[in-house]
C-alpha positions, 0 to 999 in steps of 0.5 A: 915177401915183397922185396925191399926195392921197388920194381924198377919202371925202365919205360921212362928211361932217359927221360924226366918224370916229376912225382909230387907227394913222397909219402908211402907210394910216392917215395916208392914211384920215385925210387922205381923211376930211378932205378928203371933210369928217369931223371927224376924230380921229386917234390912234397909241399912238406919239409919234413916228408923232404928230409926223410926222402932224402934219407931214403936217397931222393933228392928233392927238386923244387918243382915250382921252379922247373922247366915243365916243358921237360917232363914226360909225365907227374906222378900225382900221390892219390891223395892231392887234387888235380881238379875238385875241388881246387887243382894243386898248383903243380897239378896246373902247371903239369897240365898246362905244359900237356904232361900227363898226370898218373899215379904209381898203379899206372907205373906197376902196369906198365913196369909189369904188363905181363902179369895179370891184374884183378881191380877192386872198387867201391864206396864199401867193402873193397878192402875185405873183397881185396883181401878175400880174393887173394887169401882164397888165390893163395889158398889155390896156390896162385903166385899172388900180390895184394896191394893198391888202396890196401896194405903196402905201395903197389911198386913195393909189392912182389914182381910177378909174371905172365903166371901171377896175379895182381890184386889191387884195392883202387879208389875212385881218386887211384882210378883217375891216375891210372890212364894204362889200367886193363884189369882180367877182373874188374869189381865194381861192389857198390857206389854210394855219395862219398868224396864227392868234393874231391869229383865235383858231384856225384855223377864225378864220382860214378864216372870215376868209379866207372873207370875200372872197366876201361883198358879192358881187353876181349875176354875179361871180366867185369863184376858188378853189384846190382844192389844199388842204383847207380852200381845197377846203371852201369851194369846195364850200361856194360851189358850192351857193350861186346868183347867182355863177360858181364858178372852181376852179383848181390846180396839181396835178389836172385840176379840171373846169370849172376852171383848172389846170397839167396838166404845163407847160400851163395848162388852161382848162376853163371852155371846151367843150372844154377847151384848153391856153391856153400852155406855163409854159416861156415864163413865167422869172419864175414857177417852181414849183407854186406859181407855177402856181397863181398864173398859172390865177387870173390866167388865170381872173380875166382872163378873168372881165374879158373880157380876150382870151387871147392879151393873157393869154398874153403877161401872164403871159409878160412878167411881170418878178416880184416883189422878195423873192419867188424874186428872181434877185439874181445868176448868179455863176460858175454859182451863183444867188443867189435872194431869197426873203425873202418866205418868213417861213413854212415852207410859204412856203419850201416852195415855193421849196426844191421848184425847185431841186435844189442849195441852200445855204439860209439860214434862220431869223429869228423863228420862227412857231409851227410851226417848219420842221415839214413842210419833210422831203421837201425836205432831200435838195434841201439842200446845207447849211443857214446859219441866223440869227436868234433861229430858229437853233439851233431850226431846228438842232435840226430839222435835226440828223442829216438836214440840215448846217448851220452857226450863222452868226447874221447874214445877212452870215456867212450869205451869205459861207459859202454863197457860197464853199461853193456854189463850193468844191462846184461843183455843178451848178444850185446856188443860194445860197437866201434863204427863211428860213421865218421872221417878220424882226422879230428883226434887221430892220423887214420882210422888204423890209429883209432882202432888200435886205440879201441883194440888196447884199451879193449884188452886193458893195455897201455891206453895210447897218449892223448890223441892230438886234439880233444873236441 
């Protein structure tokens, strides 16, 4: 169990640290910057965020009114912008004075250098690898944390020595904020256009991405998917450059000296020969291409940390899933209700609409820039499609003349006619499919909040109230 107060950071002691954003990991930054004896000054733009730090013991301190001359670094919440597509106004001020801007990943490295770290990135399914890759360490009996972009604030997390491991979900904004990163394991799954306003484009955003690799030291590892252009770039890129082991994987192709999916086998052809390593058919909880992919970068970095195969095998077996991701709510009368609200992009959703043959699909939300563009090749797979949000008739749009589909606003409507659809039509295999391609934050706080919705009126409990805004 994690403790109950954050690992102490004592490399600012004495001095003065500025964090910005008191959220989760900003509250947890800078309750461990005090406790390691920083001054600190802590500042939300939100009253309400204030008051409840304050509650927590931190004091605020107006940081549009400070000395930044003072400040030996900002810690930045990941989710305020520091350069795209407009820098927040304390983020200027911070690098105009020549502090640095880092963010509480960077404090756990430094507060914790001993330990070793296992980095995961990727437009797509770096929460499931995260996850995966310490279910299959604590199944090895490895001293491990799993944190980062995923689950509780990486300096809540349990403190870990030279014996343990760190594995951390890093997004592309997590990644420019953390400056001391030198991960043992470093993943790079996939790269695909998202986000690209918060990095000024798409070469921003490989670039962000990319840096998961740097801080690396001789005789670590870095993972990379071959199954895109842009993830296959920098894996050339890296295989010229000396001290690191290069891993390639894939779902798709044989990749020589590589992890890959070679029809149900998984492949391990670090080895000499090449072997098949286990059969995806004893994995329930991670179907699809996608989730193959996943499982060869838990089998490469597993084995990069010396964990034996047969502990490997069994992990990746075990594996119970994530919530929200491809999530079997209920089995009803032949009917699968499956929880993808994680899927707030098309190629997010790509990956679920490619398991199942029989789909009445809900979709929509707030739309990302690209829209559902991409996704044809998976339309004969889609019954009939029920559509939400503020993406609603956009989506209809995409949809008309190749794709039914149905207005139906809200997620309550949404669920109730797919259901009784899916069961008038008694197809076989069918599934009642959540994966929206699209961002929640037009009726919900996140997508956990979305999926949860889904999951209670899929189980005819309570339904949640009415969410915030109806488009």
């Amino acid at each position: 169990m994690s403790p109950a107060v954050p690992i102490p950071v004592s490399n600012f002691a004495g001095r003065v640290v500025a964090v910005l954003g008191l959220a989760r990991s900003g509250l947890a930054a800078a309750l461990a910057l005090a406790a390691g004896g920083a001054e600190v000054w802590a500042w939300d733009d939100s009253e309400a965020a204030r008051a409840l730090a304050a509650e927590a013991g931190v004091a605020a301190t107006n940081l549009y009114e400070s000395d930044w001359s003072r400040a030996a670094a900002l810690v930045l919440s990941p989710g305020i912008p520091h350069t795209y597509p407009r820098p927040h106004a304390l983020a200027q001020k911070a690098r105009a004075a020549g502090c640095p801007i880092i963010g509480d990943i960077d404090l756990l490295m430094r507060a914790r250098p001993q330990a070793n770290y296992v980095g995961v990135t990727g437009t797509n399914g770096k929460s499931t690898t995260t996850s995966l890759i310490g279910h299959i360490l604590a199944g090895a009996g490895r001293q491990v944390a799993v944190g980062g972009n995923l689950g509780q604030a990486a300096l809540t997390l349990a403190p870990l020595g030279a014996d343990g491991i760190y594995v951390l979900e890093m997004s592309s904004y997590q990644l420019e904020l953390t400056p001391s990163a030198s991960f043992k394991v470093a993943i790079l799954l996939n790269i695909t256009p998202d986000h690209l306003d918060r990095h000024g484009g798409f070469d921003g955003y490989v670039a962000a991405k990319r840096r998961i690799f740097d801080g690396q030291k001789p005789g670590g590892t870095a993972i990379i998917g071959a199954d895109d252009d842009a993830s296959a770039g920098v894996w050339r890129a890296l295989i010229g450059e000396h001290g690191r082991r290069v891993v390639p994987i894939s779902a798709r192709r044989a990749v020589p000296g590589g992890v890959y999916a070679e029809s149900n086998r998984l492949i391990d052809a670090t080895l000499e020969p090449a072997r098949t390593v286990m059969d995806f058919g004893r994995a329930e909880r991670l179907p699809g291409e996608h989730n193959r992919q996943n499982a060869a970068a838990a089998w490469a970095a597993s084995r990069a940390l010396d964990v034996p195969a047969s502990d490997i095998a069994a992990g990746i077996s075990s594996y119970p899933g994530l919530s929200h991701r491809q999530e079997l709510v209920a089995d009803v009368a032949g009917v699968r209700f499956i929880n993808d609200s994680k899927a707030t992009n098309a190629d997010a959703a790509a990956k679920a609409l490619a398991c199942y043959d029989a789909i009445y699909w809900i979709a929509g939300g707030r739309p990302k820039e690209s829209g559902i563009a991409g996704l044809e090749a998976y339309y004969p797979r889609i019954r009939h499609a029920f559509l939400i949000g503020e993406a609603a008739e956009a989506f209809a749009k995409t949809l008309d003349g190749h794709v039914g589909w149905t207005l139906s606003r809200t997620l309550g409507p949404a669920v109730e006619a797919a259901a009784a659809m899916a069961a008038r039509e008694g197809r076989r295999g069918a599934v009642v499919l959540l994966s929206p391609a699209a961002a929640s934050f037009d009726q919900y706080a996140n997508f956990e909040e979305r999926g949860s919705h889904f999951r209670r009126l899929v189980e005819g409990g309570p339904a949640l109230a009415a969410p915030r805004s109806a488009s």
